[in-house]
KEKOL-426230 format. One line per 4 residues: number of its first residue (from 1); their letters; for each residue x, z, y of N, C-alpha, C. Coordinates in Angstrom, 1 decimal. Each point is the difference from the previous one (the first is absolute). Example, Ala and Ser with C-alpha at 12.3 -4.5 7.8 and 13.67 -1.06 7.14 Angstrom:
// KEKOL-426230
1	as	13.2 7.8 -5.7 -0.9 0.0 1.2 0.9 0.0 1.2 | -0.4 -0.7 1.1 0.9 0.0 1.1 -0.8 0.8 1.1
// end
This chain:
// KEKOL-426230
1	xxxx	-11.4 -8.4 7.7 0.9 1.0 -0.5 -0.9 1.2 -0.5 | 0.0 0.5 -1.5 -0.6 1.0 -0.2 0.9 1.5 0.3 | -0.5 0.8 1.2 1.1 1.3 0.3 -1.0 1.1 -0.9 | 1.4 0.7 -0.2 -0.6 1.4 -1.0 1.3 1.0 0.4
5	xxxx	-0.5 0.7 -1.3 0.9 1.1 0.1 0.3 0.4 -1.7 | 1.4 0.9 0.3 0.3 0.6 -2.1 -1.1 1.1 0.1 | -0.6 0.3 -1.3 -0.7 0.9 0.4 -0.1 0.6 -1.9 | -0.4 1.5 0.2 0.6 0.1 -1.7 -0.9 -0.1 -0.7
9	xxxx	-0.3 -0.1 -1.2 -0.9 -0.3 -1.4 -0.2 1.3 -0.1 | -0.1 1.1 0.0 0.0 1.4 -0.3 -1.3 -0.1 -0.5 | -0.5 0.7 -1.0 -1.4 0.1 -0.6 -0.6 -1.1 -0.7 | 0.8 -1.2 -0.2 -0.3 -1.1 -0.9 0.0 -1.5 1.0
13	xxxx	0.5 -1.0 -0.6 0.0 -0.8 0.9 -0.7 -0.7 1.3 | -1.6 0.2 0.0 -0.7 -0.5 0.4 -0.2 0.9 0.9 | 0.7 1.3 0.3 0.1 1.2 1.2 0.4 -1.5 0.8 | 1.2 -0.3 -0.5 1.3 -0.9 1.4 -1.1 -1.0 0.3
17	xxxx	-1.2 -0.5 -0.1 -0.6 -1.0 0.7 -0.7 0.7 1.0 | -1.0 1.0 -0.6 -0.6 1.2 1.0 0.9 0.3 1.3 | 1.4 0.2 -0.8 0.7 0.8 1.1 0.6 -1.4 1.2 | 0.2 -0.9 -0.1 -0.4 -1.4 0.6 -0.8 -0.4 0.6
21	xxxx	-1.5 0.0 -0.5 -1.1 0.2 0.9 0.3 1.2 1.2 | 0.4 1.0 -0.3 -0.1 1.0 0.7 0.5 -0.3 1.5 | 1.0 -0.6 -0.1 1.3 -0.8 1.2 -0.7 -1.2 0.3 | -0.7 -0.6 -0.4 -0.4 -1.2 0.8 1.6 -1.6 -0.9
25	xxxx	-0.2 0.5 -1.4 1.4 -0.8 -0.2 -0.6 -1.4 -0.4 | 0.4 -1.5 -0.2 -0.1 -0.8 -1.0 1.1 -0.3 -0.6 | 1.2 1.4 -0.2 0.7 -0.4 -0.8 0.8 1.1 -0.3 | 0.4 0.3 -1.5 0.5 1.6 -0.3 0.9 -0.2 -0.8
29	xxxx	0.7 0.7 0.1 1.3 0.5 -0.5 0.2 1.4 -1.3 | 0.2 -0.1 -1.3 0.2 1.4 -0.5 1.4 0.6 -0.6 | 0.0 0.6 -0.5 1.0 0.2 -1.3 -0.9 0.4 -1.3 | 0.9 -0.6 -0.7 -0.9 0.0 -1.5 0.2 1.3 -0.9
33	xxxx	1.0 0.5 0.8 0.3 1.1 -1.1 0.9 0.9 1.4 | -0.2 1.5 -0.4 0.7 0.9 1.1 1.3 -1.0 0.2 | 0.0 1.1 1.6 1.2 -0.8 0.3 1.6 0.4 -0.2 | -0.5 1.4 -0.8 1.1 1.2 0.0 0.1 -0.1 -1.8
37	xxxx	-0.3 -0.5 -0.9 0.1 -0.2 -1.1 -0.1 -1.1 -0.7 | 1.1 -0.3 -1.4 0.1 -1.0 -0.8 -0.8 -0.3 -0.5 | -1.1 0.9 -0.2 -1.1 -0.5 -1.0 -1.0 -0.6 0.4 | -0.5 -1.5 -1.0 -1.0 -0.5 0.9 -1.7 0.4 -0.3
41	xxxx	-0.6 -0.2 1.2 -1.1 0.6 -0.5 -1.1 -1.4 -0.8 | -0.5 0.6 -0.9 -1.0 -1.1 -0.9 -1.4 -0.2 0.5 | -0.1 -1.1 0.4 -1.9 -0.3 0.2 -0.6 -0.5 -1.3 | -1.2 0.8 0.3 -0.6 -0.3 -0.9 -0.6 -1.4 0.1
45	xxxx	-0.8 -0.8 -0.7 -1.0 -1.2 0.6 -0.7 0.2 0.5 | -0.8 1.4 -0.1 -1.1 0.4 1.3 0.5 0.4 1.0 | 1.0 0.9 0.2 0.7 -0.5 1.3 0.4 -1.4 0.5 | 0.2 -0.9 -0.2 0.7 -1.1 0.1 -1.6 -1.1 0.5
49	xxxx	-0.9 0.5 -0.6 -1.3 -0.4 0.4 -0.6 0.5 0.7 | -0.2 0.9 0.3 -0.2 1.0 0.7 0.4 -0.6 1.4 | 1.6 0.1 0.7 0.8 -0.8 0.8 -0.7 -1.3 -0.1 | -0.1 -0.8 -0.4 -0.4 -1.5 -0.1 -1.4 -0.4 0.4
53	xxxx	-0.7 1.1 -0.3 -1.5 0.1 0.8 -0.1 0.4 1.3 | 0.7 1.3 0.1 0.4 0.3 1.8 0.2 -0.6 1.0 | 1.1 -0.6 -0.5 0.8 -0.9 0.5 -1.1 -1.7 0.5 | -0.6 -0.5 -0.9 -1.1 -0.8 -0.1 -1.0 0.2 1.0
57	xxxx	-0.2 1.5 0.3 -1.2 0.1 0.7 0.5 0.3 1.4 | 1.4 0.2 0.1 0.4 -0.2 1.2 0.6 -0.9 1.2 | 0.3 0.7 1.0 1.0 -1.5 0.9 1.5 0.0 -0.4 | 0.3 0.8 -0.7 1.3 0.0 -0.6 0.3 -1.3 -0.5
61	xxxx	1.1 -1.0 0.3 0.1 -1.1 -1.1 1.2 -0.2 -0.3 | 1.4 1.3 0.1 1.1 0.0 -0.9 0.4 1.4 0.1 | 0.6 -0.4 -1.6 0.4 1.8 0.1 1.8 -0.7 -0.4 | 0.9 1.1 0.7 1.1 -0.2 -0.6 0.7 1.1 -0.7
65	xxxx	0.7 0.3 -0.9 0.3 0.9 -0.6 1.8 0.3 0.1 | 0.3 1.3 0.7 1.1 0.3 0.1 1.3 0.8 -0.8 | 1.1 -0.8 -0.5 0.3 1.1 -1.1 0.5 1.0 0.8 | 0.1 1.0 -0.8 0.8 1.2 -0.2 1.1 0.0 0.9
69	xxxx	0.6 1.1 0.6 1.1 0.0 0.6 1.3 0.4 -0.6 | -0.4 0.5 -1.5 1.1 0.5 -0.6 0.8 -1.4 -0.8 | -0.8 -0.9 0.2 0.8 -1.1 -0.7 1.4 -0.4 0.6 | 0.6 -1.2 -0.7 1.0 -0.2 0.7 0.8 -1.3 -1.2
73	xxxx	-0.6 -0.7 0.4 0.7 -1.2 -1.2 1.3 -0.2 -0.1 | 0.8 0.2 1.2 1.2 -0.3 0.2 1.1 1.0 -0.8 | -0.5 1.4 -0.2 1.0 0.8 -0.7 0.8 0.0 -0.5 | 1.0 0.6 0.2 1.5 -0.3 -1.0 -0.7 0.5 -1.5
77	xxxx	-0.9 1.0 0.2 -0.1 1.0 -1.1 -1.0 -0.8 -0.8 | 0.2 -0.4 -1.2 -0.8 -0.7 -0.8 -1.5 0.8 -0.6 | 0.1 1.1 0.2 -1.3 0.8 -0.8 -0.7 0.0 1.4 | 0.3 0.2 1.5 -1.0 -0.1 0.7 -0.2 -1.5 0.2
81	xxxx	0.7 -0.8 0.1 -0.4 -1.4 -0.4 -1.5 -0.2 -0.9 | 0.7 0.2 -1.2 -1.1 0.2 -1.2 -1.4 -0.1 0.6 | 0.0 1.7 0.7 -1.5 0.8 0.2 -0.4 -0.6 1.4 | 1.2 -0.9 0.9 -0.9 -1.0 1.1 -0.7 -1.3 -0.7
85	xxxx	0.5 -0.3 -1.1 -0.5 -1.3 -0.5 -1.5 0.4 -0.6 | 0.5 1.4 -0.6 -1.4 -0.1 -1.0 -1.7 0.7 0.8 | 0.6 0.6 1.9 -0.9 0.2 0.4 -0.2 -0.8 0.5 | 0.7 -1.4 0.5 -0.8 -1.2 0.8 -0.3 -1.3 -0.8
89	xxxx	0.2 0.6 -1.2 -0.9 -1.1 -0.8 -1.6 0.5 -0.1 | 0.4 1.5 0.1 -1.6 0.5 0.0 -0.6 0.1 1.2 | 0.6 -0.4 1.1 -1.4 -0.3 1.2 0.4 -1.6 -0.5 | 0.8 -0.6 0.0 -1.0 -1.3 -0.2 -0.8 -0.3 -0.6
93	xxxx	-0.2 0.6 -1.4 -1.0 0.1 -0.9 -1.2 0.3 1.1 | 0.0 1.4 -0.1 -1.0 0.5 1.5 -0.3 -0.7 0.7 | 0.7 -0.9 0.7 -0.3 -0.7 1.0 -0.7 -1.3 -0.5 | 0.6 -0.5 -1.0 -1.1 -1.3 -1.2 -1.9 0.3 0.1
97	xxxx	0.3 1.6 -0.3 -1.3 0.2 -0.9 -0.9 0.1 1.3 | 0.2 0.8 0.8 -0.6 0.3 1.5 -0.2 -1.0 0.9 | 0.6 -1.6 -0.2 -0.1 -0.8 0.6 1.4 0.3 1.4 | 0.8 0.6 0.7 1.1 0.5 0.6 0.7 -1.5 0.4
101	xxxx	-0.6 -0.2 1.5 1.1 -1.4 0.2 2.0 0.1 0.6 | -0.3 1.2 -0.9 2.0 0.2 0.0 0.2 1.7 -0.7 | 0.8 0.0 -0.3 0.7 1.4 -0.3 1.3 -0.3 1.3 | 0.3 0.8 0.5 1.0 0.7 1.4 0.9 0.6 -0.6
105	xxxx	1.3 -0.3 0.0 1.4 0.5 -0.5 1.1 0.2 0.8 | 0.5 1.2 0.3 1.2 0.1 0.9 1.1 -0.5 -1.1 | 0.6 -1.4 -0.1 1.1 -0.4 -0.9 0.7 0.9 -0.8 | 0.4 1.4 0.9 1.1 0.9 -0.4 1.3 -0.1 0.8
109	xxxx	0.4 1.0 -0.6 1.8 0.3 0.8 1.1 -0.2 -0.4 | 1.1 -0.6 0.5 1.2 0.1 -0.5 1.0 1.3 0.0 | -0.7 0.5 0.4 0.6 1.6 0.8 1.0 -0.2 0.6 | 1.6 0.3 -0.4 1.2 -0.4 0.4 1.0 -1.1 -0.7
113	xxxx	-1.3 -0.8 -1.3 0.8 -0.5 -0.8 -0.2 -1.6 0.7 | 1.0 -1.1 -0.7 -0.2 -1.5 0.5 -1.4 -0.1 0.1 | -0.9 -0.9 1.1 -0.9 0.0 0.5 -0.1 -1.5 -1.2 | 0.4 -1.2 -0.2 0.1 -1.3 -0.6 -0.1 0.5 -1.3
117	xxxx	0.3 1.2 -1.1 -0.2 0.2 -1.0 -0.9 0.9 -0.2 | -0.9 0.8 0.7 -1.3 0.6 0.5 -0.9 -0.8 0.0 | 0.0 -1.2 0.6 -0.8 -1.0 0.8 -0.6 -0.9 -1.9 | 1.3 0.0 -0.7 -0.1 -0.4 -1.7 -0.4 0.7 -0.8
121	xxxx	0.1 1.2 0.1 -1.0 1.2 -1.1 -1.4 0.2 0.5 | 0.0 -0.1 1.4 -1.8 -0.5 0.6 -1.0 -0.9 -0.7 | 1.1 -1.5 0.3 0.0 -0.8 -0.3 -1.3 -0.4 -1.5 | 1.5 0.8 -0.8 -0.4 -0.1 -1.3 -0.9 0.8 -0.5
125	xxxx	-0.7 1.6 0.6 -0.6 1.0 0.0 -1.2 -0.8 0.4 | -0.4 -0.9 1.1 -1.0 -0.6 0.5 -0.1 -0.7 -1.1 | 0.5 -1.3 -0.7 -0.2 -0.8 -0.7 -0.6 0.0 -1.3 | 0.4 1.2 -0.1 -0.7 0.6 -1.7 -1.6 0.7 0.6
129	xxxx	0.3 1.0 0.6 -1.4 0.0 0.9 -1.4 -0.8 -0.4 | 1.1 -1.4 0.7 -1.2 -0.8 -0.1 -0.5 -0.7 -0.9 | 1.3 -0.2 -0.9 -0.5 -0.8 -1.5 -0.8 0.8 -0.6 | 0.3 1.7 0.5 -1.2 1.3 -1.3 -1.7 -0.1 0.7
133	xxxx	0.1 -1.0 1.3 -1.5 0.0 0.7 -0.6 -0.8 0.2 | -1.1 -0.4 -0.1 -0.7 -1.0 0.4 -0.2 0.2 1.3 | -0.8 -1.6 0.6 -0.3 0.0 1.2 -0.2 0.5 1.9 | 0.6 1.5 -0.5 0.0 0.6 1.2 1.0 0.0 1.0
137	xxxx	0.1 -1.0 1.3 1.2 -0.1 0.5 0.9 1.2 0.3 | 1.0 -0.2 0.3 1.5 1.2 0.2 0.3 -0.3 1.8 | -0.1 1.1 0.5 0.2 -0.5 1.3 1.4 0.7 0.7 | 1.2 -0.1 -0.1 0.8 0.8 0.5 -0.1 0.3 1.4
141	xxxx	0.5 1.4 0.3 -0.5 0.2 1.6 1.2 0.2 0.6 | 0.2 -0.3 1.1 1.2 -0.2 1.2 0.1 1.7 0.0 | 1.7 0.2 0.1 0.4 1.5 0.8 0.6 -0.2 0.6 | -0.3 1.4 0.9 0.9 0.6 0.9 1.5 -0.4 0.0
145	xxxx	0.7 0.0 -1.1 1.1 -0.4 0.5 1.0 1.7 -0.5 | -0.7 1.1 0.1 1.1 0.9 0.0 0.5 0.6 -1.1 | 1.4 0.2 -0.5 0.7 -0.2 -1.2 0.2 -1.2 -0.8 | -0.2 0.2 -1.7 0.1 -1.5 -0.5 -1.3 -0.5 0.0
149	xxxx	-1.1 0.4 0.2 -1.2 -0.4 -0.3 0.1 -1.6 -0.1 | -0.9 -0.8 -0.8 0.4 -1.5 0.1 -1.3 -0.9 0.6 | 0.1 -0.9 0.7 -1.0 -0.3 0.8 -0.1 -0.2 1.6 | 1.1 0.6 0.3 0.1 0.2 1.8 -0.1 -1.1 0.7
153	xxxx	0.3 -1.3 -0.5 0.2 -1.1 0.3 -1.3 -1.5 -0.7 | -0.1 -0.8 1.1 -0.8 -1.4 -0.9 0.6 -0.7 -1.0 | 1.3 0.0 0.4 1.4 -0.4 -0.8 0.0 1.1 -1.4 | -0.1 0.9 0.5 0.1 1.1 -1.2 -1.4 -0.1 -1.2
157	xxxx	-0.6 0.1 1.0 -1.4 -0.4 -1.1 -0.7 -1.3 -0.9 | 1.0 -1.0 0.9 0.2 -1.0 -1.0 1.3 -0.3 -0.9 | 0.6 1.3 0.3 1.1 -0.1 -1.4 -0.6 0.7 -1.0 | -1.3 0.8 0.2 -0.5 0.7 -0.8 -1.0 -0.9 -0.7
161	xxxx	-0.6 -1.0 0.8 -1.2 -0.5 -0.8 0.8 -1.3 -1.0 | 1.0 -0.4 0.7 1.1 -0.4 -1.5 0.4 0.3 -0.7 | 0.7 1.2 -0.5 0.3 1.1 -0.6 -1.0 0.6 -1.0 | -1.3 -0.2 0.2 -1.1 0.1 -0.3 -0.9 -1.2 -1.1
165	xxxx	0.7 -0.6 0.5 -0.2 -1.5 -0.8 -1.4 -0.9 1.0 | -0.3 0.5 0.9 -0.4 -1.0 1.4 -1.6 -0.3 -0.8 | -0.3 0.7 -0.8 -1.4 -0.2 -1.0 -1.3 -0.1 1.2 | -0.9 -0.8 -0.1 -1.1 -0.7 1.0 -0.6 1.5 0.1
169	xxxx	-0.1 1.3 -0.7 -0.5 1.2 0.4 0.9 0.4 0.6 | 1.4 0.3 0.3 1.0 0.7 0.8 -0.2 -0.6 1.6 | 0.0 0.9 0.7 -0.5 0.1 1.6 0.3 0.7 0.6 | -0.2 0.3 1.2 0.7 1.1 0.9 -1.5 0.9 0.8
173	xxxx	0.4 0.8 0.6 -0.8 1.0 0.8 0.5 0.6 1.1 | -0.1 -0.4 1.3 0.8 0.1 1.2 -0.8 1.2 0.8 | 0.7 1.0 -0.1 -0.3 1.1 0.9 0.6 0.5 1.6 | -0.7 0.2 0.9 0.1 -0.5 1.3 1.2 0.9 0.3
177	xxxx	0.2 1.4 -0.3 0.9 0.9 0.1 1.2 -0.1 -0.2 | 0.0 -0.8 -1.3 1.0 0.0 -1.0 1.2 -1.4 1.0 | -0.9 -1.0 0.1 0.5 -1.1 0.6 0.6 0.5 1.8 | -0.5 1.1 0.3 0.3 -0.1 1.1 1.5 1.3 0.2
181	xxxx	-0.2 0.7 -0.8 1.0 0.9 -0.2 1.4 -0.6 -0.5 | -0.2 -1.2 -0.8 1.1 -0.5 -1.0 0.4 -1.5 1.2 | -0.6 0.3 1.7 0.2 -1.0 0.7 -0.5 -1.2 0.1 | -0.8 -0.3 -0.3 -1.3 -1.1 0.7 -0.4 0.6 1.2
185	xxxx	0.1 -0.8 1.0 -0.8 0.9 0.7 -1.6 -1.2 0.1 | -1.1 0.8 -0.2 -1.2 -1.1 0.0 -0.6 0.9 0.7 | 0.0 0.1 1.2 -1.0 0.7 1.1 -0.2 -1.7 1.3 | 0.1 -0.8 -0.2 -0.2 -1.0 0.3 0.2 -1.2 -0.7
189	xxxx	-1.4 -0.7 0.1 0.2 -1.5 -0.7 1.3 -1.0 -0.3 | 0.8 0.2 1.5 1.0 -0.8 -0.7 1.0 0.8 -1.5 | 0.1 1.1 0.1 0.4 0.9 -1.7 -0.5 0.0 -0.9 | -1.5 -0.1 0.1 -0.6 -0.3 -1.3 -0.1 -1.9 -0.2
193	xxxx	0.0 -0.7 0.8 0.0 -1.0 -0.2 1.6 -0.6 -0.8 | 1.0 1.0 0.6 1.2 -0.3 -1.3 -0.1 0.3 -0.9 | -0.5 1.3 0.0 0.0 0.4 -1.2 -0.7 -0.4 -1.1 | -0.8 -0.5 0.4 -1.2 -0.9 -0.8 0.7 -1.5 -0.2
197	xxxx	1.1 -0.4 0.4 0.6 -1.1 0.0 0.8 0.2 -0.9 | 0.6 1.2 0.0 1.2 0.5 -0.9 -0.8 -0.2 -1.3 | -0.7 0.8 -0.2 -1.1 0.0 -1.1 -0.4 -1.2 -0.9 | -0.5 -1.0 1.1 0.2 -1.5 -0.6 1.3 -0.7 -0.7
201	xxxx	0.6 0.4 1.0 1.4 -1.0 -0.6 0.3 1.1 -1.2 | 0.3 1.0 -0.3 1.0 1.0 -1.2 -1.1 0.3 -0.9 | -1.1 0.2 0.1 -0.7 0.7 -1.0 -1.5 -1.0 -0.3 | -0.8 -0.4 1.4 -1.4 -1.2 -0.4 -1.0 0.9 0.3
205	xxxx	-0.6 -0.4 1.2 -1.0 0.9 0.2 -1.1 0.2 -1.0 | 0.1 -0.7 -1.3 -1.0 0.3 -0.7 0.5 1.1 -0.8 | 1.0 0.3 0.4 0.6 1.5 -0.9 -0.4 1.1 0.2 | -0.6 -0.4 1.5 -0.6 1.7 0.9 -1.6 0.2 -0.7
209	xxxx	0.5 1.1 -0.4 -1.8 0.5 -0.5 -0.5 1.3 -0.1 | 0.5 0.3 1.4 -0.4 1.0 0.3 0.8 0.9 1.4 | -1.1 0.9 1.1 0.6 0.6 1.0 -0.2 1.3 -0.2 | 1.2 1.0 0.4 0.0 1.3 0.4 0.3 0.1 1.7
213	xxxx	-1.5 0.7 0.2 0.3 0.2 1.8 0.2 1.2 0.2 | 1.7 0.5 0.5 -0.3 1.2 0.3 1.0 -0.2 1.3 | -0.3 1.3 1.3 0.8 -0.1 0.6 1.3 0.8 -0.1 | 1.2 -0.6 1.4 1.3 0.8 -1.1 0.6 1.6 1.1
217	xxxx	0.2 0.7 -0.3 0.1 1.7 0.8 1.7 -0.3 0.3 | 0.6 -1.6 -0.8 1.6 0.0 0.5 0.2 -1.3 0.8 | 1.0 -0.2 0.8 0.3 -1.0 0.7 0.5 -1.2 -0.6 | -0.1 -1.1 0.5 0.7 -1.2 -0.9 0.9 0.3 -0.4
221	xxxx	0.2 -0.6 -1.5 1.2 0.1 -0.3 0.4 0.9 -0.6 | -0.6 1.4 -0.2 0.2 1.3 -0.8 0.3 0.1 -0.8 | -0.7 -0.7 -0.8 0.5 -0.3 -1.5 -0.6 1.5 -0.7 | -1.2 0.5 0.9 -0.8 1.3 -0.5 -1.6 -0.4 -0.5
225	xxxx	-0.1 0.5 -0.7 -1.2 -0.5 -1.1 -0.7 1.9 0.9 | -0.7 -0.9 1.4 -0.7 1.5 0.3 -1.2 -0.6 0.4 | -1.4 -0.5 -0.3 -1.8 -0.3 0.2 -0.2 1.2 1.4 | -0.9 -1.0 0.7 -0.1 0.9 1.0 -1.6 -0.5 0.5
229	xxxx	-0.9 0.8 0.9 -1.2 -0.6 -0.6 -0.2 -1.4 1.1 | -1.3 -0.5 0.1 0.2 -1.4 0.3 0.0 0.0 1.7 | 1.4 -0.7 0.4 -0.8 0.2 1.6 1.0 1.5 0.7 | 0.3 0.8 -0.8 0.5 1.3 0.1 2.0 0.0 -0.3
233	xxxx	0.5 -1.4 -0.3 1.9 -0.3 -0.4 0.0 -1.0 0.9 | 1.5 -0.1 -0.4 0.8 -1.0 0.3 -0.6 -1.6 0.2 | -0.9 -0.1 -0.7 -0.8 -1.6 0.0 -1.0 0.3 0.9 | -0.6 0.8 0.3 -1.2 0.2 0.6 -1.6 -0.7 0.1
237	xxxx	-0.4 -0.3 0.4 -1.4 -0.6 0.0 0.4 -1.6 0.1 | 0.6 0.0 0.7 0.4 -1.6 0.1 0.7 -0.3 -0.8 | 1.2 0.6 -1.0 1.0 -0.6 -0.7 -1.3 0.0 -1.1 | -1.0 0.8 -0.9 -0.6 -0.2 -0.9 -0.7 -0.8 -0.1
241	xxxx	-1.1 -0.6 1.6 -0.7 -0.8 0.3 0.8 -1.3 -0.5 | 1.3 -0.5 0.8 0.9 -0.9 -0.9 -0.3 -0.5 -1.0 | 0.5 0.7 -0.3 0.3 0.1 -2.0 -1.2 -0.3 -0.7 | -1.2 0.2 0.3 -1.1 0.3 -0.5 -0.7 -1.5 0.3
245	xxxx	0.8 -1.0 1.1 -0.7 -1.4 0.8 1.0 -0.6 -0.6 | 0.6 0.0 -0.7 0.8 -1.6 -0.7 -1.2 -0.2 -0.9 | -0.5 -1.5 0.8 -0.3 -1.0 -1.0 -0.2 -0.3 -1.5 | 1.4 0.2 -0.2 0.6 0.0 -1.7 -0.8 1.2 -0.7
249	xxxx	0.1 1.4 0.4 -0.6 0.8 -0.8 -1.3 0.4 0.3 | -0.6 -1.0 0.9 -1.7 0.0 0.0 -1.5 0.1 -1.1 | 0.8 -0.2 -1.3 -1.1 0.2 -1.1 1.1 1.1 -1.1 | 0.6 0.8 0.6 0.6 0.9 -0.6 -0.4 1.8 -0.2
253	xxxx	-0.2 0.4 -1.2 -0.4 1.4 0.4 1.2 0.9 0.3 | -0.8 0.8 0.8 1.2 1.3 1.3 -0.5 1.0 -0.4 | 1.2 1.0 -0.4 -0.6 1.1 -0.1 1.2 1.4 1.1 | -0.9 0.4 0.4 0.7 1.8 0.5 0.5 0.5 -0.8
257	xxxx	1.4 0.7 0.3 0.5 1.2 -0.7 0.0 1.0 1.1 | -0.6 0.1 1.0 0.7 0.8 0.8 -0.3 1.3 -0.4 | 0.7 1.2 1.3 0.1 1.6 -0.7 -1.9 0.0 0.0 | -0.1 -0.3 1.3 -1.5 0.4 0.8 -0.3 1.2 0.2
261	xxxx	-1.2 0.6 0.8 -0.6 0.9 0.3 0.4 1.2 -0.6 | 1.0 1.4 0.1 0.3 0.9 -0.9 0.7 -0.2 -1.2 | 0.3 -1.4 -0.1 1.1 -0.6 -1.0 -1.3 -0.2 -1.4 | -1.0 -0.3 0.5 -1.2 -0.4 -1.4 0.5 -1.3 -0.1
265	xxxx	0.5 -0.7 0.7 0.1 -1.7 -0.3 -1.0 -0.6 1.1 | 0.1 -1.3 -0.2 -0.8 -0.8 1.0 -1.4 -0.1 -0.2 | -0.5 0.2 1.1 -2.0 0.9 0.0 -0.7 -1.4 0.8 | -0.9 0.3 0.2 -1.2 -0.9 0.1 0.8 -0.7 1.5
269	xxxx	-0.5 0.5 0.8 0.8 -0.1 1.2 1.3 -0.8 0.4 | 1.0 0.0 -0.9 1.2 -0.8 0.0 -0.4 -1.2 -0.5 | -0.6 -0.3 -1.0 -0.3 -1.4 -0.8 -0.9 -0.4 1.0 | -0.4 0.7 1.1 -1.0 -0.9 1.0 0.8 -1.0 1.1
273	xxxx	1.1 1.1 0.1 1.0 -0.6 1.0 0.4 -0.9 -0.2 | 0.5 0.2 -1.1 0.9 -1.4 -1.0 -0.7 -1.4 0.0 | -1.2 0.2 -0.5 -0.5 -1.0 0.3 -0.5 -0.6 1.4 | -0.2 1.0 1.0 -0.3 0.1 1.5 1.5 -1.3 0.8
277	xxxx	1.4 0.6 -0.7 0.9 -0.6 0.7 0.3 -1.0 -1.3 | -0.1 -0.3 -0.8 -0.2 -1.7 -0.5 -0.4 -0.3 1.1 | -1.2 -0.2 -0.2 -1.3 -0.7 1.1 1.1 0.1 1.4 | 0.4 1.0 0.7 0.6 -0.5 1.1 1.3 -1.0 0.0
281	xxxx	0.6 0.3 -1.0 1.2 -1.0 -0.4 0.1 -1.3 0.0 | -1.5 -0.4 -1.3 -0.3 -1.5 0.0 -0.7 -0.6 1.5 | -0.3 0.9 0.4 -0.5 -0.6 1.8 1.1 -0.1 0.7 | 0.8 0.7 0.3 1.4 -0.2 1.0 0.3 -1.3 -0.9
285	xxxx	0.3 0.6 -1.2 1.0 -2.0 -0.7 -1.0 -0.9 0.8 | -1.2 -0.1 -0.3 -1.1 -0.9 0.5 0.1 -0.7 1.4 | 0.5 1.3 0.6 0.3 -0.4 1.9 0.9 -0.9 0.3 | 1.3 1.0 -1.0 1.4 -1.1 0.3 0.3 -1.2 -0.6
289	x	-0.8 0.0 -0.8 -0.1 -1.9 -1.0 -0.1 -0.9 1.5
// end
């Protein structure tokens, strides 16, 4: 499993590999463009090479790229529709050129409207997406669950990757938080082992391509989208350890969101843990086989 952390591009791409090395990551997470504005930001080719050399000379061996939070495919409103489609065509582009083994997408919200005709303007919002991009897979990511957000469910996220048109790039991105807030509980093997069963039968574990490890500050079942740091919520050291020992996402990159240290994000230190309790995880499975 390569574990990392999001960490930001600030100063030109090939900062986010530096700032990677810095944590001890082999695997990083960015956003392509602020996370607070529509506008995307342009690399140049020497940035884009620049990144590609870095990256080359490091232990880094996936970067994943996260859209924007202002997006929202599902909108009733067609002009923010519009400007979700036309910024996540541009990280997938981004994500093509950079080599990016997924772009990371919160589906979007239904707000208060029908969740089944949400789940179709996603749908169709993803589907054009992907016809405007080449090769960079689409990874939708599991929520919390709170309001219409769409995703809460395995069930839910394979009505989306249908909806979607089920394209061999359309995939998922399971975040440890998200699943545990929206009721999974996977702080022991037998939970993740459903859940990973669930996964097979509705969606195909080859859909998973990609992990967000964070811990959760709410109790099962919240349905609160609250990161808490690793070892320090509701999953604790063991529930993350878990999560991190299924089998199935053993050649998968993981990355931190958590607040961390003064709220900088996840620092050298946590990505040690993470990978400290893998390692204990796959040894307890190891015992009880």
């Amino acid at each position: 499993m390569l574990i990392g952390a999001h960490v930001s591009p600030a100063g030109g791409l090939a900062k986010a590999i530096e700032r990677g090395l810095e944590r001890g990551c082999r695997a990083i997470q960015i956003f392509n463009q602020s996370p607070r504005m529509w506008k995307p930001t342009v690399y140049r080719e020497e940035d884009v090479s620049a990144f590609a050399e870095a990256m080359a000379d490091s232990p880094i061996d996936a970067v994943l790229i996260h859209a924007v939070y202002l997006l929202n495919c599902a909108s009733e409103d067609p002009d923010i529709r519009a400007k979700s489609l036309t910024s996540l065509t541009h990280s997938l582009r981004v994500g093509q050129r950079i080599g990016a083994c997924g772009v990371v997408l919160h589906p979007g919200s239904a707000k208060t409207g029908n969740v089944k005709a949400a789940i179709a303007r996603a749908g169709e919002t993803i589907a054009e997406a992907l016809a405007d991009s080449e090769g960079c897979p689409l990874l939708l990511e599991n929520t919390a669950g709170a309001g219409g957000t769409l995703g809460r469910s395995i069930e839910e996220l394979a009505e989306l990757l249908e909806a979607g048109g089920g394209a061999e790039r359309l995939g998922v991105c399971l975040d440890s938080c998200h699943l545990f807030a929206s009721g999974y509980d996977i702080r022991g093997s037998a939970g993740v082992d459903e859940l990973v069963g669930q996964i097979s039968q509705k969606i195909g574990l080859a859909r998973v391509g990609a992990l967000h490890l964070n811990d959760s500050q709410t109790p099962l079942g919240s349905n609160r989208d609250r990161h808490a740091n690793i070892g320090e919520g509701e999953l604790g050291e063991q529930g993350c350890a878990e999560f991190l020992a299924a089998p199935e996402f053993e050649n998968l990159p993981c990355v931190l969101e958590t607040p961390g240290e003064k709220r900088s994000g996840p620092g050298r230190e946590e990505v040690a843990l993470a990978v400290a309790l893998r390692e204990r995880g796959v040894a307890e499975r190891a015992q009880d086989s």
